[in-house]
N, C-alpha and C positions, 0 to 999 in steps of 0.2 A: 504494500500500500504506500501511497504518497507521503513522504515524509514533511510535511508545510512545517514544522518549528525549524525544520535546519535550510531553510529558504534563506537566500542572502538577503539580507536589508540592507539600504542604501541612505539609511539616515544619519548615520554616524555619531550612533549614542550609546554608550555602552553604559547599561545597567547594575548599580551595582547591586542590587537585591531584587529577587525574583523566586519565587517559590507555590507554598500553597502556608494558610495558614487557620488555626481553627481546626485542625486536624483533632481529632479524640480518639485517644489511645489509652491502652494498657500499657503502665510502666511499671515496669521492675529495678526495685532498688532495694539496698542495703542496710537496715537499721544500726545503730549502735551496738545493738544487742547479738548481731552478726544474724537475726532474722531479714531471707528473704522474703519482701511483699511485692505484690501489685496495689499498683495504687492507679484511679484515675486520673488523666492527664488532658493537656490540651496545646497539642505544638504547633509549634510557629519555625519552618523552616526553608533556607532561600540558598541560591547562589549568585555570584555573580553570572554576567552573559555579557557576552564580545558582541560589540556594535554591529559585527557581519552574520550576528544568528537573528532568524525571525524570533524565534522564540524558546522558549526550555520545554523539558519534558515533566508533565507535573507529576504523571503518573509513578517515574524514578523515585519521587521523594521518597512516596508511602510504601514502596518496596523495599528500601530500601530499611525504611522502620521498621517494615515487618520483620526483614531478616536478621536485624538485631534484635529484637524484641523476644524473640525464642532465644539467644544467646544468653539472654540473663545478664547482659553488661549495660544496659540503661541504666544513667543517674550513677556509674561508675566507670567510663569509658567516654561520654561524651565527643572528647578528641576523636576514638579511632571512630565514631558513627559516624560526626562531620567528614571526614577526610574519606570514608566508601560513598559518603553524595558524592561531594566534587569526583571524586574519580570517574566514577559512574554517569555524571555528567559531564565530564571536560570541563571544571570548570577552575578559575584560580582563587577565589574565594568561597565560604562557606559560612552558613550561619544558621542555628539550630538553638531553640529556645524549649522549655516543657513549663509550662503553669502547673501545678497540682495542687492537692489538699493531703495536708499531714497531720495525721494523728499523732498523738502524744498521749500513755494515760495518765493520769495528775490526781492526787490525794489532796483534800479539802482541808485546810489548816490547822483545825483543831479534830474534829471530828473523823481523821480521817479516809473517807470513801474517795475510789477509785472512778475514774469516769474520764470517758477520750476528749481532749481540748483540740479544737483544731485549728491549723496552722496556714496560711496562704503561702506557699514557697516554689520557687525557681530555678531549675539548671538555664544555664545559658551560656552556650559557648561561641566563638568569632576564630574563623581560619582563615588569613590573609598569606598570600602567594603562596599556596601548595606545592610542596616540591622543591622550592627553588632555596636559595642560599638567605635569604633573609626572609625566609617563613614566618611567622609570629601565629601562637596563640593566645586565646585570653577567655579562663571559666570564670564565671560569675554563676555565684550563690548568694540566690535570694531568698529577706522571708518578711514576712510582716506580723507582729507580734500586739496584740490588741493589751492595753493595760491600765491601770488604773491613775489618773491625777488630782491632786487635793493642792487647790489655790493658794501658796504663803500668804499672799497679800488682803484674802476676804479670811484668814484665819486669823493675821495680825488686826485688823481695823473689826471685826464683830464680837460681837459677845457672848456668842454662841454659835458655835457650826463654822461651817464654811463649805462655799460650792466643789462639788469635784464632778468628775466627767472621764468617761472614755477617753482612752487616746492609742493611737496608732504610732507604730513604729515601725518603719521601714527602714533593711537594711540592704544594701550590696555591695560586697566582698569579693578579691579576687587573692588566687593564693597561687604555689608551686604545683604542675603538675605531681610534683614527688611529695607532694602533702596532703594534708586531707583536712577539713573539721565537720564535726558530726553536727546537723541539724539541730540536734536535741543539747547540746553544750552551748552553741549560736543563743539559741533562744532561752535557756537558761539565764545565761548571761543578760541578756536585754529587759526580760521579766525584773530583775533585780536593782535595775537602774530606776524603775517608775514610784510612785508611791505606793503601789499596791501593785500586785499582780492579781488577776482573772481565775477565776474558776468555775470547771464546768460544773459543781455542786455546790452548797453552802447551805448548812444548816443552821440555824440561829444562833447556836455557838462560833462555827464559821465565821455566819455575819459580822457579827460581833467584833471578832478579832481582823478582819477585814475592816471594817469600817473606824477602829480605833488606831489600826497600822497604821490608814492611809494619813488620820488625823494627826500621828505623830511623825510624821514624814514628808511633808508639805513639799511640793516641787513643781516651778513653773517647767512650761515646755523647754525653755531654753536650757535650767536642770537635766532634765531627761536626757536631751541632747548633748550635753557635753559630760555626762556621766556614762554614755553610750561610747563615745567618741576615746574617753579614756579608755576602758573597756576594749574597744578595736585596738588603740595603738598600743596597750601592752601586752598582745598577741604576736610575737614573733612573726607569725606563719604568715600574717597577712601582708600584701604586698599595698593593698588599696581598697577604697570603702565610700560608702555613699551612705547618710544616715537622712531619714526624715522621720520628725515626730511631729502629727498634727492631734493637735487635742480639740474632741467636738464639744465647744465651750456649751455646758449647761444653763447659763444665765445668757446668754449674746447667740444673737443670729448668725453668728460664723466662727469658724475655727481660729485658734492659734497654732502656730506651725510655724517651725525649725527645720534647718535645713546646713547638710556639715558635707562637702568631699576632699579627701586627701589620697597624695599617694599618685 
């Protein structure tokens, strides 16, 4: 049959991302605990395309997942999936993303009971000149950590109380291929920077001690943020990082939000 993506085009625009995205797959990865899972997922992945191709082949991508996806090295290999696209398409760049959801199970502070907290997190990786003498790659591990904030400032001026609110954390990290850090360490760590960390249970005991932690522990977002920020830089491992913390203000029609990259 007619092959129309490897038609020459005469427009002289070379792409540099080109894929399918939205893909929903079964990933397999590796807990801390050295349990294999499947977890849902949802990829996003492209190549580069030379200005003289009509077009890529989209159907490559997902075959290409498939055929890793029986290997059991998703979310642990990254690198070598990117680098079977590009081969498989001629191409000199590569780029490969997975959205999922991570469980964690978490015990309720006083009381406590067991129950899975879940996590928004990200592999994502970038392969620029395949093959050639100045290749570079670059993983990024993502995640988003929901947690608890209690206002200094409506605690020092009231006389009782003070508002607190959700807040989000968002982090992305890149490290050595010859390194590793576990999801479950990442967000440990981030949970302990806020006023309070989240729980998928809490019984009135719980509560309690939840709600007097946060009261004795008061932290603007910008807290949050540079207690995260320390946290990163005295991790050896890390090379580079992106922190955002937005807190969905309780009293105000909009959030406060921080924002840190180094590295």
């Amino acid at each position: 049959m007619k092959d129309v993506q490897s038609q020459q085009d005469t427009r002289g625009i070379d792409i540099q991302k080109v894929g399918v995205k939205g893909v929903e797959f079964p990933l397999t990865i590796q807990r801390k605990d050295d349990e294999d899972i499947t977890i849902y997922s949802i990829a996003t992945v492209g190549v580069s395309l030379p200005a003289h191709y009509k077009g890529t082949h989209m159907s490559r991508f997902v075959e290409v997942l498939n055929e890793w996806r029986t290997r059991h090295l998703l979310g642990m290999d990254v690198k070598g999936c990117i680098e079977a696209i590009v081969k498989k398409l001629n191409a000199k760049s590569g780029y490969l993303k997975f959205d999922f959801k991570y469980f964690i199970n978490k015990q309720s502070p006083v009381t406590q009971i067991s129950a899975p907290m879940c996590y928004d997190c990200s592999f994502e990786g970038v392969l620029d000149n395949y093959n050639e003498e100045d290749e570079e790659y670059k993983f990024y591990l993502g995640v988003k950590v929901p947690v608890t904030t209690l206002c200094p400032c409506s605690k020092e001026i009231s006389d009782y109380g003070a508002h607190n609110q959700r807040a989000l954390v968002s982090v992305k990290i890149t490290y050595p291929e010859d390194e590793h850090i576990w999801l479950e360490d990442l967000i440990k760590g981030i949970e302990k920077c806020a006023s309070s960390e989240l729980y998928p249970i809490l019984k009135r005991e719980d509560e309690k001690y939840v709600t007097e932690h946060a009261y004795e522990n008061p932290k603007f977002v910008e807290d949050v943020l540079r207690d995260v920020v320390l946290l990163l830089r005295e991790n050896a491992v890390i090379d580079s990082f992106e922190v955002e913390c937005e807190s969905l203000e309780s009293i105000h029609n909009h959030s406060a939000w921080a924002y840190q990259q180094e590295g």
